[in-house]
C-alpha positions in Angstrom: 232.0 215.3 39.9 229.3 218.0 40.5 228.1 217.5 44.7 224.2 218.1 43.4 224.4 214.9 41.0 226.4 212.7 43.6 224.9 211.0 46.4 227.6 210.0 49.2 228.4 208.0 51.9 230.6 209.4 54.9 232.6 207.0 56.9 233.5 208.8 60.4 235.8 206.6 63.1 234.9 203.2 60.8 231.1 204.0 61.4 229.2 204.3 57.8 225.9 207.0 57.2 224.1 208.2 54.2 223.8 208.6 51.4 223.8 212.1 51.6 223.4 215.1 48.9 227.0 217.3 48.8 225.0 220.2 50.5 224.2 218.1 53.4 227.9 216.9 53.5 229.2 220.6 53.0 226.9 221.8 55.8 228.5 218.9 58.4 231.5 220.0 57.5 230.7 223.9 59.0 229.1 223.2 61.8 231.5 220.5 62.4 230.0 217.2 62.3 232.7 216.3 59.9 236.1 217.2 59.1 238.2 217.3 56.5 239.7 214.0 57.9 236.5 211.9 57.5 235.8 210.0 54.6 233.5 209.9 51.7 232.2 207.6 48.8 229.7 207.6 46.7 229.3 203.8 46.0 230.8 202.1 49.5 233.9 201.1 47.7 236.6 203.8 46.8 236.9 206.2 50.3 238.1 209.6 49.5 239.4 211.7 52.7 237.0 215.2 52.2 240.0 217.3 52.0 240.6 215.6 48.5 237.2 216.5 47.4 237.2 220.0 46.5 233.4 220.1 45.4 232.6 219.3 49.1 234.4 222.2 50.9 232.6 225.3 52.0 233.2 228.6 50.0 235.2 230.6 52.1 235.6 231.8 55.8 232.9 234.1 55.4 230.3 232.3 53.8 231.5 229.6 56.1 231.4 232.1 59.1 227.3 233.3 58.0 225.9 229.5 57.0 227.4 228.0 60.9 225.3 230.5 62.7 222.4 229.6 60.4 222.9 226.0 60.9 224.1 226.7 64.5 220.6 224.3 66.3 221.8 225.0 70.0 219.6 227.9 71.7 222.2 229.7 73.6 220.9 229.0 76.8 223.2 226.8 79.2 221.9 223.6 79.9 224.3 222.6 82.7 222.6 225.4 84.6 219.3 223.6 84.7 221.1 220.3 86.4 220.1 219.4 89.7 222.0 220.3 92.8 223.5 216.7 93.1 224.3 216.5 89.5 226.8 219.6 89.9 228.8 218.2 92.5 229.5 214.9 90.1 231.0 217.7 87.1 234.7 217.5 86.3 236.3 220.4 87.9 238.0 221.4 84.7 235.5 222.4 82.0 236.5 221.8 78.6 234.2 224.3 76.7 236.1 227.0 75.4 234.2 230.7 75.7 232.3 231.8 73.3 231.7 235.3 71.5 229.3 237.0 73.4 227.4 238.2 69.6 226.5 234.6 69.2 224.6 233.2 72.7 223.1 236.3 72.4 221.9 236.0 68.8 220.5 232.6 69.9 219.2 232.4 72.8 216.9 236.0 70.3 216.2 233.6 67.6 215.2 231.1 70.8 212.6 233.8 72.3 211.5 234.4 68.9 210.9 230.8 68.1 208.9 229.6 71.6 207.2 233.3 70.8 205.7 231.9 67.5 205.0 228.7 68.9 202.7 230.1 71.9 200.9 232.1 69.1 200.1 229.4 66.8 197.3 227.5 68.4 195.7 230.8 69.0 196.1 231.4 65.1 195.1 228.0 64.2 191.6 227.2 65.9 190.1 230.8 64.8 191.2 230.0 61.1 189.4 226.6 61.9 186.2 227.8 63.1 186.1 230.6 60.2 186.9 227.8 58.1 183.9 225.8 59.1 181.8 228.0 58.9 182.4 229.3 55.2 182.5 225.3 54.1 178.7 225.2 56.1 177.6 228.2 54.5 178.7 226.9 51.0 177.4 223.4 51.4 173.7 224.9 52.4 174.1 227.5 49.6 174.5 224.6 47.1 171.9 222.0 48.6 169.3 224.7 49.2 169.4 227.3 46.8 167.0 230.0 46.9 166.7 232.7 44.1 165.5 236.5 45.2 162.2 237.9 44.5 163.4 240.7 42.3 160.0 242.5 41.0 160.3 244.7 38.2 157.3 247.6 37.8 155.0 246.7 35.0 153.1 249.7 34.1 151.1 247.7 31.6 150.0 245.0 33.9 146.3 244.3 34.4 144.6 245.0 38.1 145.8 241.9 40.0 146.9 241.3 43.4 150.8 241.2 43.7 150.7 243.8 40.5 153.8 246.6 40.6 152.6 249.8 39.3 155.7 252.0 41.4 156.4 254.7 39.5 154.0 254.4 36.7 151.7 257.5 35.8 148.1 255.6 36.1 145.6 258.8 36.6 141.3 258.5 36.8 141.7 254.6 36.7 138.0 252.8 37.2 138.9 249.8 39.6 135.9 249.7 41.5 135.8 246.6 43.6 139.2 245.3 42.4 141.5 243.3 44.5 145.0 244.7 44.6 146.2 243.1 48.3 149.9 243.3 48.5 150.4 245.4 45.5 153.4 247.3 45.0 152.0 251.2 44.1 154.9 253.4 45.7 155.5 257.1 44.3 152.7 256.1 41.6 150.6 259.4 40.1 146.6 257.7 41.2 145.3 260.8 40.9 140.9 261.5 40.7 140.7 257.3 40.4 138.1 255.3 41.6 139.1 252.5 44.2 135.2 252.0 45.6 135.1 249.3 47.5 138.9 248.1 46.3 141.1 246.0 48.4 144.5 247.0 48.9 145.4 245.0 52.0 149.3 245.2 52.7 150.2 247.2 49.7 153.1 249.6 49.4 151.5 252.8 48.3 154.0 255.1 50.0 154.5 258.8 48.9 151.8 258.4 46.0 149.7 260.7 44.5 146.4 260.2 45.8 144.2 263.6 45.1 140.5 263.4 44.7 140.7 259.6 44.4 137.4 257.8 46.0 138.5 254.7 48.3 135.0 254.9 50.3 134.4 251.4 51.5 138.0 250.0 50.1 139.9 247.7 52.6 143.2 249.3 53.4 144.6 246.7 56.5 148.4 247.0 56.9 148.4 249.5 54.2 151.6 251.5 53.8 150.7 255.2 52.6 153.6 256.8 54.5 154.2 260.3 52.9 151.5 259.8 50.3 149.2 262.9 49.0 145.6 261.9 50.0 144.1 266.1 49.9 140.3 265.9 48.6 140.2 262.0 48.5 137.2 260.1 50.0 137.9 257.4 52.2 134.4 257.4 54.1 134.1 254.0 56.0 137.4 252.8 54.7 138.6 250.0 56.8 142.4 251.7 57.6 143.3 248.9 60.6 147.0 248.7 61.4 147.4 251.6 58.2 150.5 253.8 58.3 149.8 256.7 57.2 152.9 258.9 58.9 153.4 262.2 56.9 150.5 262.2 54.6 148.6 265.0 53.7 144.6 264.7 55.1 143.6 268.2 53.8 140.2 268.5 53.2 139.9 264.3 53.2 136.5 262.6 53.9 137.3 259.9 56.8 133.6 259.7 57.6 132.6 256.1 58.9 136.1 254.9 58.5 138.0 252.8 60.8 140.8 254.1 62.1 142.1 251.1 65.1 145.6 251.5 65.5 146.4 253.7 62.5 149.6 255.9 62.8 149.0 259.0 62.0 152.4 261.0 63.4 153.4 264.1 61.5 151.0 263.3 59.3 148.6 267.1 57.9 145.0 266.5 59.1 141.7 267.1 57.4 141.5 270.5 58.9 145.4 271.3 57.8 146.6 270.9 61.4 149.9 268.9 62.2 149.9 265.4 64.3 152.1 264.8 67.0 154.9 262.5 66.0 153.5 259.9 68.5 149.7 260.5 66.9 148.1 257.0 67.0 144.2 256.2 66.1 143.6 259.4 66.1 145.3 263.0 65.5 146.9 264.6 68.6 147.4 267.7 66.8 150.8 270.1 68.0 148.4 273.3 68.7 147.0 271.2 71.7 150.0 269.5 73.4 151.3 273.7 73.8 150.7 274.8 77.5 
């Protein structure tokens, strides 16, 4: 009979447990629960004394020696030295522990520490996990109820004047789009140059670091414009309504800004219409470098 397939019964001083797997039995036996004396049976009826029952017997002394200090559940710290003063004086005088090996309350009363160690930790461990938790399910949940895809605009060099249109990039030179409406077009690092924008509006476009050369915006409306680092040498923008503009780094040589309205424009670093340089801090008007020296 194989202990793995067996269930069994142990009968210990007349008092009947189980049933029990052989490993359970076999374990008993080392840390001494049971001896080899006790009984055993795996229907109630025929007893069998352990020792006869060769399946149920630890290995060896050593194995026997390593799996008892695995199993060993006492933490190596003396509990009669936590009793209260008036309990000591009731003890017998004669103790009948025997002394233990040094090696082994030490090892337990380690495996003890380490034990209420990992318990103190785990709550702290455990409510973080939670909260990240939480919030990853939340996140999900609102992902899935309210999806929301991403504008992701592609330039169209072949799309028609319109507002919203993305020309960035596209090589569009001497284009006639007088009194077109281009408000927040996307026309960054686009080649515009010697077009015609008379009276065009262009309010919250992107035209950043474009090529702008000899291109006539007289009269356009370019509110909240962004022509940061743009080329604008030679170009008209006579009574051009530039309000709230950003036109930080671009090049003003020889520009016509007759008439135009320039509330709030910033203008820092930015080349003016007579080639001088703008003071970083250059706004509604050019502080040029030359006069801030003492």
């Amino acid at each position: 009979m194989k202990k793995k397939n067996i269930l069994w019964y142990t009968r210990q001083h007349g008092a009947i447990r189980g049933p029990f797997t052989g490993s359970v039995i076999t374990n008993d036996i080392i840390i001494g629960r049971l001896t080899m004396s006790d009984e055993v049976s795996p229907n109630q009826e025929s007893w069998h004394i352990i020792l006869s029952v060769p399946d149920l017997h630890p290995r060896n002394n050593g194995d026997m020696d390593k799996a008892k200090r695995h199993l060993d559940e006492r933490n190596g710290f003396d509990r009669r030295l936590q009793n209260a003063a008036d309990q000591i004086a009731k003890r017998r005088v004669k103790d009948r522990r025997t002394d233990e090996d040094k090696f082994d309350i030490y090892r337990r009363q380690l495996r003890t520490k380490l034990m209420l160690k990992f318990r103190q930790q785990k709550p702290l461990l455990f409510w973080p996990l939670v909260a990240t938790f939480s919030v990853l399910s939340i996140i999900t949940v609102l992902a899935l109820i309210f999806p929301k895809k991403l504008p992701i605009s592609l330039a169209n060099c072949l799309a028609p004047a319109a507002p919203e249109v993305n020309w960035s990039n596209c090589l569009k030179p001497r284009l006639n789009l007088q009194n077109k409406d281009l408000t927040n077009s996307q026309l960054r690092n686009s080649q515009l140059i010697g077009s015609n924008f008379m009276n065009t509006t262009f309010t919250g476009s992107d035209l950043a670091y474009a090529d702008l050369r000899f291109t006539n915006l007289n009269y356009s409306q370019l509110q909240n414009t962004i022509l940061l680092g743009s080329n604008l040498k030679n170009a008209d923008l006579s009574y051009a309504d530039l309000t709230n503009a950003d036109l930080s780094y671009t090049d003003l040589t020889n520009a016509n800004l007759g008439g135009s309205k320039l509330d709030n424009v910033r203008l820092g670093n930015a080349i003016w219409i007579d080639g001088q340089l703008c003071a970083p801090h250059s706004i509604g008007y050019c502080i040029t470098v030359d006069s801030q020296e003492p």
